[in-house]
N, C-alpha and C positions, 0 to 999 in steps of 0.2 A: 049810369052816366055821371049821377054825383059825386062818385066813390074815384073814378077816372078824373073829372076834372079837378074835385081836392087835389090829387095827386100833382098835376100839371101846378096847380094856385103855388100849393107846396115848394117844388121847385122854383120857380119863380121867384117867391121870396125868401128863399134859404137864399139861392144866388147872390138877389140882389142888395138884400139885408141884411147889417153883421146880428144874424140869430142862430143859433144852431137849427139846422134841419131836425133834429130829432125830434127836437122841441115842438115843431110846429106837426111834427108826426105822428107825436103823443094826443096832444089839443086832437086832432082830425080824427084818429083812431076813435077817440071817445065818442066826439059827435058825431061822425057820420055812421059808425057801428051801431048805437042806439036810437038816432034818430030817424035814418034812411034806411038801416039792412035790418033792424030789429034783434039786434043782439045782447045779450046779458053784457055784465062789465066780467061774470067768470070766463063767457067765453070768447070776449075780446082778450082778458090773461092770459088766458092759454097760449097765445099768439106770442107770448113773449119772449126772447131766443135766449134762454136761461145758460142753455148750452154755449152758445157762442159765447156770451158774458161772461163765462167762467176761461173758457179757454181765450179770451183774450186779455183779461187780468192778471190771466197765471201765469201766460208765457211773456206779454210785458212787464212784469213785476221780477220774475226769474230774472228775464234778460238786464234787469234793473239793477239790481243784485250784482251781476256778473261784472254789467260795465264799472260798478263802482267798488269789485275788489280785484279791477285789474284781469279780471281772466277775457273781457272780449279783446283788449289791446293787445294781449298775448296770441289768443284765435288770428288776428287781425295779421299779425305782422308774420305768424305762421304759415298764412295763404298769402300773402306776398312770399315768401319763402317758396313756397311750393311751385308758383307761376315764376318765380326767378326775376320779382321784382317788375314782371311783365303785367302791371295791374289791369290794364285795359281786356285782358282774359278772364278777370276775375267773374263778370258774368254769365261769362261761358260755361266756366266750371261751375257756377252754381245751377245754371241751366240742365247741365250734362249730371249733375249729383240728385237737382229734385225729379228727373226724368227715370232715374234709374230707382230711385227711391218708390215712384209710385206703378211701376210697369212690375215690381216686387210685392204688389202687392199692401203698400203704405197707404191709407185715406190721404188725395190733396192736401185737404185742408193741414192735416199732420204733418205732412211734409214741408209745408210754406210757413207752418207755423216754427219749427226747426231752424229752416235757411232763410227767411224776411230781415229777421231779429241781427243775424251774423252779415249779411247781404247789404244791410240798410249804414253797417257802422264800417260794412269797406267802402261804402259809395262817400261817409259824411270824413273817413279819413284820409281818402285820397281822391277828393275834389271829383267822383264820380258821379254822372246824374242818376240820383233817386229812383227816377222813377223808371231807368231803362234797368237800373237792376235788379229793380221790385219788379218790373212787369215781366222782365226774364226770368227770375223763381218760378213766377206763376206759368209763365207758357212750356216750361220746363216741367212741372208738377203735370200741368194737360198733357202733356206729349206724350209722357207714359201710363198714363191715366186710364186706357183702356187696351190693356194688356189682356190677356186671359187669364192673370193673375191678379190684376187689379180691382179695385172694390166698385171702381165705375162699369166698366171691361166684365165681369159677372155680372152685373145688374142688367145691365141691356143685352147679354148674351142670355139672359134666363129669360128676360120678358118675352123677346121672341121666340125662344125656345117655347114655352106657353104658349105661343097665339100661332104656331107651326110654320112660323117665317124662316128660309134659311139665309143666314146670315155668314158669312165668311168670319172667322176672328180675325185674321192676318190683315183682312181688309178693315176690319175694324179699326184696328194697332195702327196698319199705316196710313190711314187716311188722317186720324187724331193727330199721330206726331208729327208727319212731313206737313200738314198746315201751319200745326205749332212752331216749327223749325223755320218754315217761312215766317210769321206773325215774327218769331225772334229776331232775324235777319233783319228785315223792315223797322222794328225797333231800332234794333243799335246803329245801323246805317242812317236814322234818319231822326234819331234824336241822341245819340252818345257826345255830342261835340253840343247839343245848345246847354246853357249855363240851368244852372237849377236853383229855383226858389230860394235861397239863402237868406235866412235874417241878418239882420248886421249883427257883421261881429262873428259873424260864424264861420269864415273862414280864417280868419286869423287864429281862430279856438282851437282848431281845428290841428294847424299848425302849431302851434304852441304846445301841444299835448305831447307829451313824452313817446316817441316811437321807439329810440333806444331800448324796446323790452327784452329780458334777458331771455335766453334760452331754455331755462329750467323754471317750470313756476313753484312757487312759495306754494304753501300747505293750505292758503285759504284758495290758490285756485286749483290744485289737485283736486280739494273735496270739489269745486265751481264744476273742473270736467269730468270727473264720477258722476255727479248731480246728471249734468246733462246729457253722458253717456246711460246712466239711469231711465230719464226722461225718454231718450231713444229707443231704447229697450223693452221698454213699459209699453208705450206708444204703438211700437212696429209689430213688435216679439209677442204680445199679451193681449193687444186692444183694449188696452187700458184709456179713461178718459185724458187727455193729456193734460187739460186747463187742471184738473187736480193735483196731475204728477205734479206740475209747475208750481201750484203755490204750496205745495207741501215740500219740496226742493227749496224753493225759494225764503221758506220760511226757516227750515234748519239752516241754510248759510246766514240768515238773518241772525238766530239765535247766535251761532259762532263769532259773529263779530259785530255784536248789536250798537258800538261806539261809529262804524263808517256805513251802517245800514240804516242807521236812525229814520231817513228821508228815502228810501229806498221807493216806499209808494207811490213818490211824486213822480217817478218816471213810471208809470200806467198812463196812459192815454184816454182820460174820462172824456173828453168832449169828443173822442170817435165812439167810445163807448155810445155815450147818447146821442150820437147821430143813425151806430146802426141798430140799436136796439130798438130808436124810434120806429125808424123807417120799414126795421124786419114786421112789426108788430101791426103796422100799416098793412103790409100785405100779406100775413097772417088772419089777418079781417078778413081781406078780399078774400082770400083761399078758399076761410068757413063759410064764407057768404056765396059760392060760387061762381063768384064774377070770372076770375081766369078759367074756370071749365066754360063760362059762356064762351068767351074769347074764343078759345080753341077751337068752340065746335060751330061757332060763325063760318070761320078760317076755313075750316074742315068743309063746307057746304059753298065754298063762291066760284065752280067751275071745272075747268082743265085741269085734269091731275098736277098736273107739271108745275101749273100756278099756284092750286092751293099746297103744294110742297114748300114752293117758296116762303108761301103765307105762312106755314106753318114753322119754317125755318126764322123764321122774323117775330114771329105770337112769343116761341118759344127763346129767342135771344134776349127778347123784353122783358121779358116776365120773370127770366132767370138774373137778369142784373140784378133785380129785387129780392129774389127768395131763393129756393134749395135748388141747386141743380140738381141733387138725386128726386126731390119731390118733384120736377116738372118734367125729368126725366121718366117716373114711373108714371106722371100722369100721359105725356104725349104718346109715347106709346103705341100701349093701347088704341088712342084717336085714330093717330094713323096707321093699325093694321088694315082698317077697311078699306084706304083709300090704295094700298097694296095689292088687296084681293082684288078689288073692281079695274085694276089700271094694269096699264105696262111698264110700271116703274120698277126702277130696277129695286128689290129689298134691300142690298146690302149698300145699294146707295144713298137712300133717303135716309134709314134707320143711323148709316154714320155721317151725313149730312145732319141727321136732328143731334146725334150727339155731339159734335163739334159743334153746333151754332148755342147748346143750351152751356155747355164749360166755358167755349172761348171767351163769354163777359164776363167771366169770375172776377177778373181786373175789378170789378165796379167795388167803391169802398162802402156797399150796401152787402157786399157777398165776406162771408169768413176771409179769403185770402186778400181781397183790396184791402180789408179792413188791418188785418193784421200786417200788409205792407205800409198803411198810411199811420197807424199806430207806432210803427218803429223809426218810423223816420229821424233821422237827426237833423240838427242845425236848420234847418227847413221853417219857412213859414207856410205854417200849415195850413190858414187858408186859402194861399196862392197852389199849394201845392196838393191840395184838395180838390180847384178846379181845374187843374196838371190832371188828375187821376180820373176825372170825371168827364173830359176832354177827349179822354185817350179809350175810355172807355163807350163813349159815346160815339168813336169813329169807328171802333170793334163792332158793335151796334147796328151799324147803317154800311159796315161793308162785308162782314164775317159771313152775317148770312147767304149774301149774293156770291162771296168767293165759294162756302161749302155748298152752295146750291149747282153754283157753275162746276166747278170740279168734281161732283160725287154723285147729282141727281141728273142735270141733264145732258150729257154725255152716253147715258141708256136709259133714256126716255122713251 
C-alpha cells in the first residue's frame, strides 16, 4: 500500500507543482524500493527503460535533423498534395497507414515512432489539434495490432494456444480494430475543432514558415528520405532496434551538414525523456516487487466471473498506462485462463476484451507511443498539453474497460 499511495502523492504534485513527474519518480523509486520492498539499488537499475531512451532520442533527434534541412516541410506539403489540399483528412491517412503498418506485422511502437514525428509537424503546420492527430497514429497502430501477422496478434494467439483456449483470430483482429475505429471517430468528432495548447507566437511561426516548398528536393533531403526510407526498412524488413537506426541516420546527415545541424540536439525532448524514464522505472520496481501480480490475483478471487473480467479488464487498463503492454499482456493471461475453465465465459471474448483494454491506454505519455507523441509536438506548450494527453488518457482508463467489457465479455456470458 506504500508503493500505491507514493504513486497517488506522485501524481498529485507533478500536477499541481511546476516539477517534472519523473523527478519525483526517481526520489520514490529509491526510497520506497530500499526502504519498504527491500530492493538493491542494481535491482531498482534494471527497471530503467534503456530501451525506450534510446528510441526516443533517436527518432526525436532524426526528426530534428530532418525539420532543420527542410525535408519535413517537403514530407508536409507532399501529403497535403496527396489529400488535394483537404488537410482535415490528413489524420485519417495517418490512421489508415499506421493500421496497415502494424496488422503487417510492424511493432506499434515502430510504427508511431515513424508516423508521431511527420503527424505532429502537419497538425503544428496547419493549425490542426495535436492531440487528435497524435491519438489517431496511436488508435490506428492498435487497430491493426493484432492481426495474425502482428507482433501483439502472435503473442496472445501463442499464449492461449499454450493454456488450450480456442481463440478466433478474425475475432481477435476485429474486435481490436472496430473499437479502435470507434475510439478514432469519437476523437476527431469531439475534439478536431477545440483549439490546441499553443505557446504565444506559435501560430504566427507557423505561418510565416515557408510552405512554397518546391517539388524536387535538394541533395541534403534526398539523403533525409534514403535515411528514413532506411530507418523503415531496417525497423519493419530486419527488426532492427529503430532508436539506433535513428541516431546513426541522424548522425551522418549531421556529419553532412554540420554548419545547419550544430543545435540539432536541442530538438530531443529531455523533460519527457525524464518524466517517462522516471515513471517507467517507478513501475519496474512494483513489477520486481510483485505488487501488480498482487493486484491481479486480488481481482482474479472477488466473485462472479463476469465481474472479476471486468475487474480484470480495469487492473489491466491501469497498470498498462504505466508499463509494457506486451509485459502485462504475457502476465494477465495466464491469470485469467482459470477463470475460463471454471466459468461460461466466453474465451474469445475476455482474451480480446483483455487485449483491447491492456493497448487502448498506450495514449498515456508514460507508455513508448504517448511518449513519442508528446515528445514531437510542435508550437505546444507542453505542460498544458501534457495534461491534454493525460486527460485523454485518463478517460480511455475509466471507459475503455466497460466499452471492451460491454461489447466482447458480456454479450456470451
Amino acid at each position: 500500500m506504500i508503493s500505491i499511495g507514493a504513486l497517488l502523492v506522485m501524481f498529485v504534485l507533478g500536477t499541481v507543482l511546476p516539477i517534472n513527474l519523473g523527478i519525483l519518480a526517481f526520489v520514490a523509486t529509491f526510497a520506497v524500493g530500499t526502504a519498504s520492498l527491500g530492493l538493491t539499488e542494481a535491482e531498482i537499475f534494471d527497471g530503467f527503460p534503456a530501451k525506450l531512451f534510446v528510441t526516443i532520442v533517436g527518432v526525436t533527434y532524426l526528426f530534428s535533423v530532418a525539420r532543420r534541412n527542410g525535408t519535413i516541410d517537403w514530407l508536409v506539403a507532399a501529403g497535403v498534395r496527396l489529400v488535394r489540399g483537404q488537410v482535415q483528412l490528413i489524420p485519417w491517412v495517418l490512421f489508415l497507414v499506421a493500421a496497415l503498418l502494424t496488422a503487417f506485422g510492424t511493432f506499434t511502437p515502430a510504427a508511431v515512432a515513424i508516423l508521431a514525428p511527420i503527424g505532429m509537424n502537419f497538425a503544428y503546420r496547419y493549425k490542426l489539434n495535436p492531440l487528435v492527430v497524435g491519438m489517431m497514429v496511436i488508435s490506428g497502430g492498435h487497430a491493426g495490432a493484432f492481426s495474425p501477422l502482428a507482433v501483439s496478434g502472435a503473442l496472445v494467439l501463442g499464449l492461449v494456444d499454450k493454456a488450450d483456449v480456442q481463440v478466433s483470430a478474425v475475432t481477435l483482429f476485429s474486435a481490436s480494430f472496430l473499437i479502435n475505429l470507434v475510439l478514432a471517430i469519437l476523437t476527431y468528432v469531439l475534439l478536431a475543432k477545440r483549439p490546441a495548447p499553443l505557446v504565444e507566437g506559435a501560430a504566427e511561426a507557423a505561418a510565416d514558415e515557408d510552405l512554397a516548398v518546391s517539388g524536387r528536393p535538394d541533395w541534403r533531403q534526398w539523403l533525409t528520405l534514403a535515411s528514413l526510407l532506411a530507418l523503415v526498412v531496417g525497423a519493419l524488413g530486419f527488426h532492427l532496434e529503430i532508436g539506433f537506426l535513428a541516431l546513426a541516420a541522424g548522425a551522418l546527415l549531421a556529419l553532412v551538414d554540420m554548419k545547419r545541424q550544430e543545435k540539432a540536439v536541442d530538438g530531443v525532448s529531455w523533460s519527457t525523456l525524464l518524466l517517462v524514464a522516471g515513471m517507467m522505472t517507478y513501475i519496474a520496481m512494483l513489477e520486481k516487487a510483485g505488487v501488480i501480480e498482487q493486484i491481479s490475483e486480488h481481482a482474479a478471487n472477488l466473485g462472479a466471473p463476469v465481474v472479476v473480467a471486468l475487474l480484470l479488464c480495469f487492473t489491466v487498463a491501469i497498470t498498462s498506462a504505466f508499463a509494457s503492454s506486451t509485459a502485462i499482456l504475457t502476465a494477465i493471461i495466464p491469470i485469467a485462463v482459470p477463470l475460463l475453465l471454471s466459468s461460461h465465459l466466453s474465451a474469445a471474448g475476455l482474451i480480446a476484451a483483455l487485449a483491447v483494454s491492456t493497448t487502448i491506454v498506450d495514449t498515456s505519455p508514460f507508455s513508448t507511443n504517448g511518449a513519442l507523441v508528446l515528445s514531437n509536438a510542435r508550437g505546444v506548450d507542453s505542460r498544458r498539453f501534457y495534461r491534454q494527453v493525460i486527460g485523454y488518457t485518463g478517460g480511455i482508463v475509466a471507459l475503455g474497460p466497460v466499452v471492451a467489457w460491454g461489447a466482447l465479455v458480456l454479450p456470451w456470458s
